[in-house]
KOLFIRO-483480 format. One record per residue (C-alpha): residue in three letters; z, x negated, y negated. Coordinates in pm, 1 decimal. Layout:
residues N
+------+----------+----------+----------+
! type !       c3 !       c1 !       c2 !
+------+----------+----------+----------+
!  ALA !        Z !        X !        Y !
...
+------+----------+----------+----------+
***
This chain:
residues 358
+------+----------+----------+----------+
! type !       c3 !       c1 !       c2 !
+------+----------+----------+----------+
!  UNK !   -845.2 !  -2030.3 !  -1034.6 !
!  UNK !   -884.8 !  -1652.9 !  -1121.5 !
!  UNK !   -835.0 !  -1422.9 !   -885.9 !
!  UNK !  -1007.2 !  -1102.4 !   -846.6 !
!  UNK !  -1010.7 !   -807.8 !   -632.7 !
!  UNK !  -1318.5 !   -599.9 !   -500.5 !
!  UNK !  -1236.4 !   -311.6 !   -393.7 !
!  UNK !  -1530.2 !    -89.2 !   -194.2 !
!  UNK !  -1497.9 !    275.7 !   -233.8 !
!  UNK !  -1860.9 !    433.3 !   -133.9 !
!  UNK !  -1750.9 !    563.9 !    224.7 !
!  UNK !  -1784.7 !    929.2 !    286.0 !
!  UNK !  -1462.2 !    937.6 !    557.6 !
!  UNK !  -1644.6 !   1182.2 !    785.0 !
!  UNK !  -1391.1 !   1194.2 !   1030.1 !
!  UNK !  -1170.5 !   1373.7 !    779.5 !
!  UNK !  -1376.4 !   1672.7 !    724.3 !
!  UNK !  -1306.8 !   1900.9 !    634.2 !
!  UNK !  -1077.7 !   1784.1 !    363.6 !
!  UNK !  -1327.9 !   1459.5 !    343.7 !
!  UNK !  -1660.7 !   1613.3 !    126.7 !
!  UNK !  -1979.7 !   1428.1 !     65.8 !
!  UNK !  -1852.9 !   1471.6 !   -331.7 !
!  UNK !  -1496.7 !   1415.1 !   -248.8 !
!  UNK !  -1449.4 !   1153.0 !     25.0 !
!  UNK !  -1100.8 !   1031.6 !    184.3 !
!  UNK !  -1034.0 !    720.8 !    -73.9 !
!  UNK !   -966.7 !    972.0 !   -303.8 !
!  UNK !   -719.6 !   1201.4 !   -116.2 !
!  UNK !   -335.3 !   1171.2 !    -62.2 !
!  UNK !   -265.1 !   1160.2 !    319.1 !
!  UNK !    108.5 !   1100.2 !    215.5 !
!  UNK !    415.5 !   1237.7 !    124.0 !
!  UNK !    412.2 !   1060.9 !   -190.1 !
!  UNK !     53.3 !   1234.1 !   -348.2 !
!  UNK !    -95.2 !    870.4 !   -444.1 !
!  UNK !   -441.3 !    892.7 !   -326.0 !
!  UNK !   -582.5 !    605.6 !    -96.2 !
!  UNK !   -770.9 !    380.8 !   -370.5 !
!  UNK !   -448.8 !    425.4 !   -592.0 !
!  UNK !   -216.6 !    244.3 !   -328.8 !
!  UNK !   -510.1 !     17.6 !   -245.2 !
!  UNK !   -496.3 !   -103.1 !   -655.3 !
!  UNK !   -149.4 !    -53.7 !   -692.7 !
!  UNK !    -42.8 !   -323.7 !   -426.6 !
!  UNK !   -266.0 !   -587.0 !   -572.2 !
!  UNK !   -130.3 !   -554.4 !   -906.6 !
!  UNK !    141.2 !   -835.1 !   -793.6 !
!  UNK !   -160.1 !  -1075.8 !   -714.8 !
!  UNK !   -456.9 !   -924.5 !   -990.8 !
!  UNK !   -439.1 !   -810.1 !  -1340.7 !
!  UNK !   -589.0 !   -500.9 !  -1366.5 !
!  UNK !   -879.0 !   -596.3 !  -1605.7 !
!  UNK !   -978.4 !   -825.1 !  -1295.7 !
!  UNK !  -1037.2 !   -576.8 !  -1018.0 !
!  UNK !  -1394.3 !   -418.5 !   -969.9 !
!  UNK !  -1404.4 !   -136.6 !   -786.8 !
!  UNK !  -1764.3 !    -78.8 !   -589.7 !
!  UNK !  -1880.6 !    269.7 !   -527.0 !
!  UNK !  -2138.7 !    531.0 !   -519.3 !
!  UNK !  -2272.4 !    645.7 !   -832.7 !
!  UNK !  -2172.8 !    994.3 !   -776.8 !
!  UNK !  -1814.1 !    861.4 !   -778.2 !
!  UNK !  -1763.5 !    724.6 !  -1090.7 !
!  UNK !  -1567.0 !   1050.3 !  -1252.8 !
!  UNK !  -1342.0 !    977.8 !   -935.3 !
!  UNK !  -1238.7 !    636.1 !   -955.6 !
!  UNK !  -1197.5 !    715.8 !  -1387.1 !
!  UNK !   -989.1 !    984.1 !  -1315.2 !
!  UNK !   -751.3 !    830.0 !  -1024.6 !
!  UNK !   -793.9 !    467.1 !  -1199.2 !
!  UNK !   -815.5 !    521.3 !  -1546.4 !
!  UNK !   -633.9 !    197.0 !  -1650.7 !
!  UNK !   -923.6 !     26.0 !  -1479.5 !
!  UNK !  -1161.6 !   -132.1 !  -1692.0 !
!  UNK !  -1483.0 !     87.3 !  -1737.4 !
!  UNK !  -1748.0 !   -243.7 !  -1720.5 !
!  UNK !  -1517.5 !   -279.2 !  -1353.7 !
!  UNK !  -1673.8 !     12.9 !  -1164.6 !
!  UNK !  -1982.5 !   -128.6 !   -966.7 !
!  UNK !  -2144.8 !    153.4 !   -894.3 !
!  UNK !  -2441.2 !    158.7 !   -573.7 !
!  UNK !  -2767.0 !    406.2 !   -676.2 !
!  UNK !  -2770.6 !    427.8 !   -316.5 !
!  UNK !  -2595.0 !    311.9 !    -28.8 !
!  UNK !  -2676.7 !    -17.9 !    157.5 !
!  UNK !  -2365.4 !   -148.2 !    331.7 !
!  UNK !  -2128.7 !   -373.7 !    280.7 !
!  UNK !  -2355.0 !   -692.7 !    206.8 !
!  UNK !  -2536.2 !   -567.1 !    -56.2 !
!  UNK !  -2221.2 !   -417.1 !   -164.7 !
!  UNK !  -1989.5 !   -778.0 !   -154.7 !
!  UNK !  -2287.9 !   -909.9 !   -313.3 !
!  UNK !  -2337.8 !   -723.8 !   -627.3 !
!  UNK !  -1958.4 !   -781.0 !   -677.5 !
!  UNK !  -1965.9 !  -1152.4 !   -635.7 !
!  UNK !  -2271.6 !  -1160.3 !   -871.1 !
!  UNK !  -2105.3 !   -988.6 !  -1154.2 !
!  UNK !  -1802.2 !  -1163.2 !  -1114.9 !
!  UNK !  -1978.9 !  -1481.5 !  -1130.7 !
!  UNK !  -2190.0 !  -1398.2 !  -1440.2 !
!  UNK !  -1832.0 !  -1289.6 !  -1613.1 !
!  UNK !  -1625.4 !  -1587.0 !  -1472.9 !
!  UNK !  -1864.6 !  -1853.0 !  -1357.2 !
!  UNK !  -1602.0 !  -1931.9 !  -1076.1 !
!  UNK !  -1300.0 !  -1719.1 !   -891.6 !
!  UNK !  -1146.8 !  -1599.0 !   -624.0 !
!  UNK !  -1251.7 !  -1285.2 !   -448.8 !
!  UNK !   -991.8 !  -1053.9 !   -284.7 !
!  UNK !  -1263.2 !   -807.1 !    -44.6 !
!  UNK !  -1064.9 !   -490.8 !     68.1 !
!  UNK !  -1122.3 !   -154.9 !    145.5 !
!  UNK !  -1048.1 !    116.6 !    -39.5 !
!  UNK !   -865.1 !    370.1 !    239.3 !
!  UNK !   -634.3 !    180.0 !    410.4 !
!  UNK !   -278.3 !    173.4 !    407.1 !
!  UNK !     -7.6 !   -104.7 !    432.8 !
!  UNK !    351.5 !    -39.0 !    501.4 !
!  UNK !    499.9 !   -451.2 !    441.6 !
!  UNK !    360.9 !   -474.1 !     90.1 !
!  UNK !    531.8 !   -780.2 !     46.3 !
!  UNK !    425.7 !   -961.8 !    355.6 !
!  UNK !     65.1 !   -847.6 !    289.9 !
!  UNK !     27.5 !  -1033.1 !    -65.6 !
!  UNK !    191.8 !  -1340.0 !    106.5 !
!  UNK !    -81.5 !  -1316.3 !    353.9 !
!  UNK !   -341.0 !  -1302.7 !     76.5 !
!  UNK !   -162.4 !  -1589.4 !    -79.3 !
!  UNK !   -251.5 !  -1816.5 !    234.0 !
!  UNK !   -605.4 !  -1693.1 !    248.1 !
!  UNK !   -641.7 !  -1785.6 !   -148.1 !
!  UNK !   -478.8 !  -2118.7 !    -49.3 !
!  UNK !   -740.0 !  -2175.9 !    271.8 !
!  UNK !  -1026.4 !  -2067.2 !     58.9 !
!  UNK !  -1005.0 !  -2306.2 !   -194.1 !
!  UNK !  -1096.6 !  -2530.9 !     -7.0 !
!  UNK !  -1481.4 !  -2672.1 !     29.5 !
!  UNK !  -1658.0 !  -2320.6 !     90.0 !
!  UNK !  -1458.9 !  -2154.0 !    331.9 !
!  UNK !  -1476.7 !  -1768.3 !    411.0 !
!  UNK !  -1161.9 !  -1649.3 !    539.3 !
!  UNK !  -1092.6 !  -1297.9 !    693.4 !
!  UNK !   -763.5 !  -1117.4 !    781.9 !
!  UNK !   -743.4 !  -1046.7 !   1155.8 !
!  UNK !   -476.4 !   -752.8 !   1220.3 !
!  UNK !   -213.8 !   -859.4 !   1559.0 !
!  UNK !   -378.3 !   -574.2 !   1835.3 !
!  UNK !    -61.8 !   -386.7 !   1940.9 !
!  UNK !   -245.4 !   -184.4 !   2187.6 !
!  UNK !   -633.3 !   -166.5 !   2344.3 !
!  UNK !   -818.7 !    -20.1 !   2062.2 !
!  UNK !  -1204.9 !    101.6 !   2117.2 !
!  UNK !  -1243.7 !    201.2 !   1745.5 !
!  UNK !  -1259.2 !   -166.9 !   1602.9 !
!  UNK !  -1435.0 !   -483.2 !   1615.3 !
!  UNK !  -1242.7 !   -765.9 !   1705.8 !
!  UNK !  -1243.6 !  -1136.1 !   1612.7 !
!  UNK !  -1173.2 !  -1433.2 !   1868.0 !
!  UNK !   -984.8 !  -1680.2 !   1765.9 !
!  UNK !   -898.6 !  -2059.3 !   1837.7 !
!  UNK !   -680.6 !  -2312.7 !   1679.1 !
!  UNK !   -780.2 !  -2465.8 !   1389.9 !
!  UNK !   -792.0 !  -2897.2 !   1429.2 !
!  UNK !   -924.4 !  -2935.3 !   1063.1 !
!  UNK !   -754.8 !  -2811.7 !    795.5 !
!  UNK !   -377.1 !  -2839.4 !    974.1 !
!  UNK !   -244.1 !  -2493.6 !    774.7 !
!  UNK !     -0.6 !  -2350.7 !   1031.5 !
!  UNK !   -102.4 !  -1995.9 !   1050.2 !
!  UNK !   -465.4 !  -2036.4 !   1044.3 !
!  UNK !   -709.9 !  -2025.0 !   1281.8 !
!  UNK !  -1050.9 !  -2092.5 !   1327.9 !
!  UNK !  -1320.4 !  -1786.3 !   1407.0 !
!  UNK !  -1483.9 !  -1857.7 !   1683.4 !
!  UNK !  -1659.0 !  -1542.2 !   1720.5 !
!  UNK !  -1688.2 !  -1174.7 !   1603.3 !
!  UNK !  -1747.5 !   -909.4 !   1879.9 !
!  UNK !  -1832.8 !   -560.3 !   1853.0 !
!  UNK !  -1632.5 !   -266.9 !   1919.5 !
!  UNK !  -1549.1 !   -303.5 !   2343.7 !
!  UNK !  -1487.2 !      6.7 !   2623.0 !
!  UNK !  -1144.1 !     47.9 !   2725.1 !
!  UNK !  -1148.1 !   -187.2 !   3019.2 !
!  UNK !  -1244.8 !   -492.4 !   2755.4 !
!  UNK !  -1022.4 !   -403.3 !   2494.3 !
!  UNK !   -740.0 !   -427.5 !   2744.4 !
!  UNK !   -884.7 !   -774.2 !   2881.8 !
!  UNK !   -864.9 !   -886.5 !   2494.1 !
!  UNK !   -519.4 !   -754.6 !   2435.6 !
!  UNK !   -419.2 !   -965.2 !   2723.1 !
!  UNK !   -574.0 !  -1258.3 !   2637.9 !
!  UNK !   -404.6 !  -1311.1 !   2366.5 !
!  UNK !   -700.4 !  -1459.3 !   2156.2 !
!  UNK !   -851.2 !  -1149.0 !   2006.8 !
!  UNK !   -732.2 !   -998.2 !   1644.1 !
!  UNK !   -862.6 !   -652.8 !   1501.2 !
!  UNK !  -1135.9 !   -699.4 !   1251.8 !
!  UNK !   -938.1 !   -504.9 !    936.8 !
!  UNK !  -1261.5 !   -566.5 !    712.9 !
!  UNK !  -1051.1 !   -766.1 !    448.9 !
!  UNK !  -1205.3 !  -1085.2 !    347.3 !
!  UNK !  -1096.8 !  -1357.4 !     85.8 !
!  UNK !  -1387.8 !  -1616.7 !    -70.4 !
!  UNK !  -1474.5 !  -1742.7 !   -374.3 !
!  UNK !  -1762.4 !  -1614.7 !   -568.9 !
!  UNK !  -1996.5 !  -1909.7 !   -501.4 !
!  UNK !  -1892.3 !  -1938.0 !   -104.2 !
!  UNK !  -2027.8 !  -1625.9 !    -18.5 !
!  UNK !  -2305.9 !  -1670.4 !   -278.5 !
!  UNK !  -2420.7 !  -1945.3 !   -142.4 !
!  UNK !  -2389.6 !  -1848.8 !    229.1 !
!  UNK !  -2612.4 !  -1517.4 !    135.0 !
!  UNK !  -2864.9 !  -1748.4 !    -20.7 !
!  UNK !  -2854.4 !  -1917.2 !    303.3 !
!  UNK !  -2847.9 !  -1628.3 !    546.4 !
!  UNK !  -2996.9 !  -1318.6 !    330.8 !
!  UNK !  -3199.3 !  -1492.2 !    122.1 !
!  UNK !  -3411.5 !  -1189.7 !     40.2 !
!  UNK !  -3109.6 !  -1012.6 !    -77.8 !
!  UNK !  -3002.4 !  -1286.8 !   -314.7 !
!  UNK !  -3314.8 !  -1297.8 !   -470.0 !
!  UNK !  -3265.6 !   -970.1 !   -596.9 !
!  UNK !  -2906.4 !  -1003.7 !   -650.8 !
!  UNK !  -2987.8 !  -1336.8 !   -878.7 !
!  UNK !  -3231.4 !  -1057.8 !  -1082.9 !
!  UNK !  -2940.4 !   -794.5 !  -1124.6 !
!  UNK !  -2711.0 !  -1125.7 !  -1207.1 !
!  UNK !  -2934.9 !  -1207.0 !  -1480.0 !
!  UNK !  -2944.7 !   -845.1 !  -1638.8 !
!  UNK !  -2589.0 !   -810.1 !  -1643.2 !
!  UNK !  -2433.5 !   -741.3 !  -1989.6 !
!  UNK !  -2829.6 !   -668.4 !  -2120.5 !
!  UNK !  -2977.3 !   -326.0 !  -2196.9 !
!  UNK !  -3211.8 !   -366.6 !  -1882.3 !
!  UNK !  -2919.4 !   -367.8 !  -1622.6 !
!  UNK !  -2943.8 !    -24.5 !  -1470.9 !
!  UNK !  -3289.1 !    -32.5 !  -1453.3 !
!  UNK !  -3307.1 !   -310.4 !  -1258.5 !
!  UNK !  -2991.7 !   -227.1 !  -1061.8 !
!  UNK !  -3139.2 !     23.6 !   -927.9 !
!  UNK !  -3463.7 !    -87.5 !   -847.0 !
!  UNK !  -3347.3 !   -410.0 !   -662.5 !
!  UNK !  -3082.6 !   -232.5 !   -483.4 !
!  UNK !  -3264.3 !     10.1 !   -323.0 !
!  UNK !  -3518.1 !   -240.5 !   -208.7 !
!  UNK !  -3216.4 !   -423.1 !    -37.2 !
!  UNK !  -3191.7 !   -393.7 !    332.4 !
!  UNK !  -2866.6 !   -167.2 !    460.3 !
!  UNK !  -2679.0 !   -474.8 !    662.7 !
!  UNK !  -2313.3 !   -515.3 !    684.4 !
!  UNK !  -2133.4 !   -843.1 !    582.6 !
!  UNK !  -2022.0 !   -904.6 !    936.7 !
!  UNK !  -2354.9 !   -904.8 !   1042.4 !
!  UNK !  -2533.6 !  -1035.7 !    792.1 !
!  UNK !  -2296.3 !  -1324.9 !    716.3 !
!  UNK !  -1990.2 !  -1342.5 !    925.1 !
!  UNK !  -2114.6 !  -1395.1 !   1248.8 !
!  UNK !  -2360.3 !  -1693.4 !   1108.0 !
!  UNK !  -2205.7 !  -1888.3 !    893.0 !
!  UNK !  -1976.4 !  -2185.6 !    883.1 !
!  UNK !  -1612.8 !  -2238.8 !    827.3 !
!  UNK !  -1490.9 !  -1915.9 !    913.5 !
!  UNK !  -1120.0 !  -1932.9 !    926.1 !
!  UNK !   -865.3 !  -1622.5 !    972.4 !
!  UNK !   -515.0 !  -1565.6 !    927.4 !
!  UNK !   -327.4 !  -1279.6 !   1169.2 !
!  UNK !   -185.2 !  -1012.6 !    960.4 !
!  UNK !    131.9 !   -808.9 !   1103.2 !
!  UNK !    234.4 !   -637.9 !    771.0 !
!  UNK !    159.9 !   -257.2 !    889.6 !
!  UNK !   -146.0 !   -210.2 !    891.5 !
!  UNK !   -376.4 !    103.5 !    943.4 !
!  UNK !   -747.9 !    200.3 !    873.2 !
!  UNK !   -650.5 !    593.8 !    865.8 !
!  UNK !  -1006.2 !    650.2 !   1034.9 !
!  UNK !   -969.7 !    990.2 !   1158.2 !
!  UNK !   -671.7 !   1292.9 !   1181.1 !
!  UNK !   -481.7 !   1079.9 !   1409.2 !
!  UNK !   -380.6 !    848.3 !   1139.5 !
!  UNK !   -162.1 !   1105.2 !    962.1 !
!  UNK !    128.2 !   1148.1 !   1237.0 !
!  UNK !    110.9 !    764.2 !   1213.9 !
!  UNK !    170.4 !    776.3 !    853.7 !
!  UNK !    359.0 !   1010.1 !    758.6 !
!  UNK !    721.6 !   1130.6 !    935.8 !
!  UNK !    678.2 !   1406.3 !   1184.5 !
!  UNK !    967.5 !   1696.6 !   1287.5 !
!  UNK !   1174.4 !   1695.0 !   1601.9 !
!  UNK !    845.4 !   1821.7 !   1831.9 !
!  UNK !    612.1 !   1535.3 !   1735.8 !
!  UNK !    453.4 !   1736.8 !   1509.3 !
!  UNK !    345.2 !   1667.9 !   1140.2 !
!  UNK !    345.9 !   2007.3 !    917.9 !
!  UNK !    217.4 !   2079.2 !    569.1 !
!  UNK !    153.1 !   2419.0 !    389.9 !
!  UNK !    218.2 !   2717.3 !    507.8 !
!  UNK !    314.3 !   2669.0 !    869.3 !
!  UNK !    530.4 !   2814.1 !   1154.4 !
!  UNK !    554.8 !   2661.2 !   1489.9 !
!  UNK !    653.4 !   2800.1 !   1834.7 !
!  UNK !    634.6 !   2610.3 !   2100.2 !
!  UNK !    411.6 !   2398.8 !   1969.9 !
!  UNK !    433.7 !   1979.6 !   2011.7 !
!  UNK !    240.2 !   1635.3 !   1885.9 !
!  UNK !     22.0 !   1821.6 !   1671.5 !
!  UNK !   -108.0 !   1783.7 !   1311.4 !
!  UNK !   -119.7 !   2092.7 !   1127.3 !
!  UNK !   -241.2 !   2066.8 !    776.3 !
!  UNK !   -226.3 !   2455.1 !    614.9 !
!  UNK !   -438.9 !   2551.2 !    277.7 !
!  UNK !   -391.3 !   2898.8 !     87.9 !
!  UNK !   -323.9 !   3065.3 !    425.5 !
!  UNK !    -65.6 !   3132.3 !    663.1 !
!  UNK !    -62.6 !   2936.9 !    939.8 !
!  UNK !     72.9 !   3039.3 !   1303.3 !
!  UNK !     72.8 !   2806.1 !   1611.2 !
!  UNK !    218.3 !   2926.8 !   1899.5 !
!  UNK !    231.7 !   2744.4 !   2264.0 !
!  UNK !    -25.9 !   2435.9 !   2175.4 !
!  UNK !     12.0 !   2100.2 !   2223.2 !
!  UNK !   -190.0 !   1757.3 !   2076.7 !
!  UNK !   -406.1 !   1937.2 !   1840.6 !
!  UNK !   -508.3 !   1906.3 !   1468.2 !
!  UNK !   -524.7 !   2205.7 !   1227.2 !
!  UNK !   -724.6 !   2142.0 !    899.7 !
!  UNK !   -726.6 !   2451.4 !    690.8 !
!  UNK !   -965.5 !   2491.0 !    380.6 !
!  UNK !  -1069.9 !   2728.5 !     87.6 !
!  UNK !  -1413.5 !   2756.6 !    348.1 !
!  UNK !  -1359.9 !   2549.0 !    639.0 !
!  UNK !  -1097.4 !   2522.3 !    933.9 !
!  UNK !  -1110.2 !   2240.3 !   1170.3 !
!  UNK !   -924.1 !   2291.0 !   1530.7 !
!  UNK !   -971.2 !   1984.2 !   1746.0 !
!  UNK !   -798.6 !   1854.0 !   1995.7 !
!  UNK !   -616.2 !   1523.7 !   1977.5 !
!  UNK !   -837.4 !   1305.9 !   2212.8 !
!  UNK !  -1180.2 !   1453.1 !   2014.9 !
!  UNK !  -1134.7 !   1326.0 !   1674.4 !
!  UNK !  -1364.7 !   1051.5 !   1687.3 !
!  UNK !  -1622.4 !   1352.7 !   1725.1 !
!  UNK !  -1527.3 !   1532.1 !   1457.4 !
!  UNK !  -1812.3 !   1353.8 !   1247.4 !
!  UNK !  -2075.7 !   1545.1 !   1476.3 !
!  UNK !  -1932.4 !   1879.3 !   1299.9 !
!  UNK !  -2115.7 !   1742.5 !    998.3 !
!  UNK !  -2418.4 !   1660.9 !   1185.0 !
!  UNK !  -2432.5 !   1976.3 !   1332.6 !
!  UNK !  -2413.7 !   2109.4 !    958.9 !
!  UNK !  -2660.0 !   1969.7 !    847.7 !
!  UNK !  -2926.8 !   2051.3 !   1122.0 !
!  UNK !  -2852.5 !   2387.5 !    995.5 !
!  UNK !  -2891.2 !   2330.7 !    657.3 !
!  UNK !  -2518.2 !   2406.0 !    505.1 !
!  UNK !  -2519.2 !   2116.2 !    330.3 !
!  UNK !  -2245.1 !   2316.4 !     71.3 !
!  UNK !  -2002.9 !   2267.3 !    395.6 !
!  UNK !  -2065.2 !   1849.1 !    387.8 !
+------+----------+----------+----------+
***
């Protein structure tokens, strides 16, 4: 069966402001050493699984220079792009209908776009077994991350041994949860029986078709319209109109926690959702002092900070666990423990109207 890769690119990665823009969000940026931008690595690791004239790439219409510019040996017909955004359902959904009006029937790798894996190797084996699992009948299958620590940021996924299809190294979903307090993520973690929810899914196109005609039926009504326009002069027309009647629900919602056969398979290849500034000391190597430096930087006794210099000079002297962002009209200075807040800068913004600044 073909496989084929969606790939959804329409986040706006506020907690990376201010590097992070409303016209230039994180999947775009390099956050490594090496200057490949998040969707490139994304693509690039999937090339040993997909051809490239079989991955789609979903995003936000404003985006579409982007992902041509930092994928331009993708397919032009392969960029999906959303007049507006509605969430990962709708999202999934206008993939899986285009792929199905192009191929009839395949395989549907689901990843995000800004994530990065360090065991390339053992992460296409583990999207090997998923293909493998979802093959069969109509199973959904998602890739459950091994906790190595009590997370609050993610969801998590609770697992129990599989008695029906007898694949070692897959397990049945018994239930998604949302994202716990510290005291609960702890209690999973020591369980045992919890994964991270990494957001990566693996279906084919008519399993999760047929599950949203089941569970979102009012969405696959209009996704059967756009289906039925693809490849015709009237596509963008009614694109946009059905898609901005959709509902905004995610997949997990909307699908996930209903539907049947739901199978995962625990991923330990390196894995990291580089959600916010703290990601970067975890990705990148840092000096003697714990700290990670670019630009134009000196350091006196300073330790465990991220410092990330622009145009300017930099100077840090005595601080400890802090991140630096500097910009051609922005600097961020937040501590370490705050950066899940740093997306209420950007409210802030615009309650006061500087919507250049988002």
């Amino acid at each position: 069966m073909k496989i084929t890769a969606v790939i959804m690119a329409g986040g706006r990665g506020e907690r990376f402001w201010p590097k992070s823009r409303n016209g230039y969000p994180k999947q775009f940026l390099s956050l490594t050493k090496d200057g490949e931008t998040m969707i490139q690595k994304t693509v690039k690791r999937l090339l040993p699984l997909v051809q490239m004239e079989d991955v789609f790439v979903v995003t936000n219409v404003n985006y579409a220079r982007l992902v041509k510019e930092q994928l331009p040996r993708l397919p032009e017909e392969n960029i999906l792009l959303e007049p507006c955004s509605r969430n990962t359902a709708p999202c999934i959904g206008l993939a899986a209908a285009v792929i199905r009006k192009k191929y009839q029937e395949a395989m549907m790798l689901v990843l995000p776009s800004d994530h990065l894996i360090r065991y390339e190797d053992m992460y296409a084996d583990t999207l090997r077994q998923a293909v493998s699992v979802a093959e069969k009948d109509a199973n959904l299958v998602t890739i459950g991350i091994t906790p190595t620590y009590p997370e609050t940021g993610y969801g998590y996924i609770r697992f129990e041994r599989d008695t029906d299809l007898g694949m070692p190294g897959v397990y049945r979903v018994e239930r998604f949860v949302e994202k716990p307090d510290m005291d609960t993520a702890k209690e999973y973690l020591a369980s045992h029986r919890y994964l991270w929810n990494s957001g990566m899914f693996v279906w084919k196109a008519s399993s999760i078709l047929s599950n949203l005609e089941k569970l979102m039926p009012d969405i696959y009504e209009g996704l059967q319209r756009i289906e039925a326009a693809v490849d015709t002069a009237e596509y963008e027309n009614v694109l946009t109109k059905e898609y901005q009647a959709f509902r905004s629900e995610s997949i997990d919602f909307g699908v996930m926690e209903k539907a049947d056969k739901i199978y995962t398979i625990p991923g330990s290849f390196g894995w990291d959702d580089v959600g916010n500034w703290l990601a970067v000391e975890r990705i990148n190597p840092t000096n003697e002092y714990g700290n990670y430096i670019e630009g134009d930087v000196i350091t006196i006794g300073t330790e465990r900070s991220t410092i990330c210099g622009g145009k300017r000079l930099i100077a840090a002297v005595g601080v400890e666990d802090i991140i630096v962002v500097d910009t051609d009209d922005a600097l961020l200075i937040c501590a370490k423990d705050s950066t899940q807040d740093v997306k209420k800068v950007i409210e802030n913004l615009k309650i006061c109207n500087r919507s250049q600044l988002v």
